[in-house]
N, C-alpha and C positions, 0 to 999 in steps of 0.2 A: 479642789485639793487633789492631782495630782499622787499616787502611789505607784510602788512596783514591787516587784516579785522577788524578794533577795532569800533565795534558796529557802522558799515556803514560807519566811515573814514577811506582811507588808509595809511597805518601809513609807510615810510619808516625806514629799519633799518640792520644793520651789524652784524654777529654773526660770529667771527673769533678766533683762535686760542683753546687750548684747558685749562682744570684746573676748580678751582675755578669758576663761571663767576662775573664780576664786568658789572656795570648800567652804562652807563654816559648817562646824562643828560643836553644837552647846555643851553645856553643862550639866551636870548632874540636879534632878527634877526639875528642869528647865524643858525649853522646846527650842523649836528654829525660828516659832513667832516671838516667842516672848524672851530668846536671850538676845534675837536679831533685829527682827521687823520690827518691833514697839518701841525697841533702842534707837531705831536710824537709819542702822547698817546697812539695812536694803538700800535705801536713798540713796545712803552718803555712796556705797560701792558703784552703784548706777548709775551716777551722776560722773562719777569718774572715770566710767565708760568701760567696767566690767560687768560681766557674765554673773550673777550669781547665782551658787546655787547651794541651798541649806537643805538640809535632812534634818528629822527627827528621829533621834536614836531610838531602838528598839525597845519598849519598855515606857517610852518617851511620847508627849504629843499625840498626835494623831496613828502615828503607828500603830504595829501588833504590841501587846506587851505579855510574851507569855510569863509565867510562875514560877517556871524551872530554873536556877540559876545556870545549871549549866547551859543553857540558851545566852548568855551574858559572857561570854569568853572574850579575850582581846581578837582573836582571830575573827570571832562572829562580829564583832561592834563594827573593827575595821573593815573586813571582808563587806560590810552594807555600805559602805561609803565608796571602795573600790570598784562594786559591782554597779552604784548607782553611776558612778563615772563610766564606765563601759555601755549600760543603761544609756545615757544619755549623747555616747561617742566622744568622750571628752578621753581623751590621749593623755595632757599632762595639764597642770592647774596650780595653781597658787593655793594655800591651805590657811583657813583659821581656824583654832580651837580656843574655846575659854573652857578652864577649870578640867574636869574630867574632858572635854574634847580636849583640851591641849595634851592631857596626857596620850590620848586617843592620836593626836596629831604625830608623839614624839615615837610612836607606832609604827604608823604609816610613814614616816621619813626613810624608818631605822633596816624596814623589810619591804617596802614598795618605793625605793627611794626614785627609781624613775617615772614616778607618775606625778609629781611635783616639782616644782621649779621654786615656789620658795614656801617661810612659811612665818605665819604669825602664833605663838605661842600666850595666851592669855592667861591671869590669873593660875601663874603655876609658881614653886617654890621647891626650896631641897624637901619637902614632909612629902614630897610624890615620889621620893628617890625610897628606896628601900623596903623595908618589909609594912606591909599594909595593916595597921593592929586597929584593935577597936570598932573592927567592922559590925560583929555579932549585935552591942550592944544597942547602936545605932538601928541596925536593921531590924529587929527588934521592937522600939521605938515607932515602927514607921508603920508595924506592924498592929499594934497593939491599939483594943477599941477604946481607952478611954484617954483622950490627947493630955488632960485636966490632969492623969497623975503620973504623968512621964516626970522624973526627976535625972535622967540622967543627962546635963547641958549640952551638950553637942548636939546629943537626940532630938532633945526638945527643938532649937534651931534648924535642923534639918528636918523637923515633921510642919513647924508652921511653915517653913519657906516650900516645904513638899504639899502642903495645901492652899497656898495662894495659888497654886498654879493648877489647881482640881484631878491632880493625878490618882493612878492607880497606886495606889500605897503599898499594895503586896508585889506587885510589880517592880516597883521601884527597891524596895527589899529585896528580890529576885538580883537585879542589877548590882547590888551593891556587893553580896555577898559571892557572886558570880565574876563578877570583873576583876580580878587578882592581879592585872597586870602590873609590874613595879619597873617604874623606868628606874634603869642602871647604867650606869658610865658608858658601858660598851657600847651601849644604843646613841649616844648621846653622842658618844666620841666621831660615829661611823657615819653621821649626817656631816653632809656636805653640800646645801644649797643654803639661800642665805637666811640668817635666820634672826626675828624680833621678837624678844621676849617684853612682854609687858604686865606690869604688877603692879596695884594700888598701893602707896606709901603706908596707909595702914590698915593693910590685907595682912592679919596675923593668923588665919586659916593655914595657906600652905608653906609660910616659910619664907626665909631666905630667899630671893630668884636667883641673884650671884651665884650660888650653890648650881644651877643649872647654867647658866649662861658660863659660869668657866670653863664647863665641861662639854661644850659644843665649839669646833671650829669657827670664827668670825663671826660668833653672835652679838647681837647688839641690844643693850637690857634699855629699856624707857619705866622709869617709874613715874606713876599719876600721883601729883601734891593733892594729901587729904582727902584719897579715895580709898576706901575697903573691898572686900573681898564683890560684894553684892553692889556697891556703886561704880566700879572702875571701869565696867562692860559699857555703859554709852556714855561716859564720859568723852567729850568734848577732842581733846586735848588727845586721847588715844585715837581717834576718830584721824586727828590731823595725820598723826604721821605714819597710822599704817597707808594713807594715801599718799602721803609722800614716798614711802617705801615700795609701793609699788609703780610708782611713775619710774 
C-alpha cells in the first residue's frame, strides 16, 4: 500500500495498469478499495487500457484522518489529489468522482481546469448545489457511542453505512463538518471539458442530476434503471458507458 506526503498527511493510493491515467475519487465513508476495487473499476478501467489511479481521501481508508475539521477544506481534499498527480508525474488525466468525490471533482474542473481532460460525475444531484444544512446533526450521529439510540434517520443511515466500512467515526465527523464546499453555477458554468454525469434512477439522497447537468456546458446525464444512491457505483451498465466515453 503505496502512500505520500501531501503537505504532512499521508495520503493513501493505487497506481495500476498502463495508458491514459484516469482519477477516481470516492465517496463519503467509503475508500478507493471499497467504492472501486471490490466494484470492478479497477478491472473494468485496465482492461480498457488505462492508467488507474485511486486515492483515499484524508480522513478516508488507509490515510491519515486527523480530527480537526479545518484539516477537511475543499482546497485540502482537492490540493491531495492534485499533489498526488504531480506525485506521480501525471500532467493531465481524466477524472471520476462518486457522491462527495464528484463534488470533489466539480472542484477540480472549476480551479485546476488544466489538469483534466475529461470528467465523470457520479452519484451527484441539484441537493449538492447550495447551502450545505443538517450537517451538525449527522455529524453528531457519527459521533456518538451508543449507535442503538441514534434516532435521527439520515444519521442513523450514515453511521451503519460509516461502519461497514470500519472507519474512524470521529474522523469522518471531522470531514463532514469541515468540507463546506457548495457547488454553484459559476463553477459549473466555467467547466469546459467533456462531461458525464451519472445518477441511479432511484438515488433520492442527492436530488435532481438535470439540475447539474443543465448548468455545465455539453454535459451528458446517463441515468441507471433501478439503481439508488448505494447500488449505482458498480452497476453494470454505468460500467459500459463510462468506457465508451472514454474511447
Amino acid at each position: 500500500m503505496p502512500t505520500f506526503d501531501s503537505n504532512g498527511v499521508a495520503i493513501a493510493y493505487d497506481a495500476i495498469g498502463d495508458g491514459q491515467p484516469i482519477v477516481l475519487i470516492h465517496g463519503f465513508a467509503s475508500s478507493r478499495v471499497r467504492n472501486w476495487k471490490e466494484t470492478s473499476w479497477y478491472e473494468t478501467l485496465v482492461a480498457a487500457g488505462r492508467r488507474v489511479v485511486a486515492l483515499d481521501c484524508r480522513g478516508h481508508g488507509e490515510s491519515d484522518k486527523p480530527h480537526d475539521p479545518a484539516a477537511y477544506d475543499v482546497a485540502a481534499m482537492t490540493g491531495d489529489v492534485v499533489r498526488l498527480m504531480d506525485y506521480l508525474g501525471i500532467g493531465c488525466a481524466d477524472v471520476m468522482g462518486y457522491s462527495m468525490g464528484g463534488r470533489l471533482t466539480t472542484a477540480l474542473l472549476a480551479h485546476h481546469a488544466e489538469r483534466f481532460a475529461s470528467a465523470v460525475l457520479g452519484g451527484v444531484g441539484v441537493e449538492m448545489m447550495g447551502e450545505r444544512v443538517g450537517v451538525e446533526p449527522i455529524a453528531r450521529t457519527l459521533e456518538a457511542k451508543d449507535a442503538a439510540r441514534i434516532t435521527h434517520p439520515a444519521g442513523r443511515a450514515f453511521r451503519a453505512f460509516a461502519e461497514q466500512g470500519r472507519n474512524d467515526l470521529h474522523a469522518l465527523a471531522a470531514c463532514m463538518r469541515g468540507l463546506r464546499y457548495v457547488v454553484n453555477a459559476t463553477d459549473l458554468a466555467r467547466i469546459r471539458v467533456p462531461v458525464l454525469v451519472v445518477a441511479g434512477e432511484n438515488d433520492t439522497l442527492v436530488g435532481d442530476p438535470r439540475g447539474v447537468v443543465d448548468l455545465i456546458p455539453g454535459a451528458q446525464l446517463v441515468i441507471v434503471p433501478g439503481r439508488d444512491h448505494l447500488s449505482t457505483v458498480g452497476d453494470r451498465r454505468y460500467k459500459q458507458t463510462v468506457v465508451e466515453l472514454l474511447r
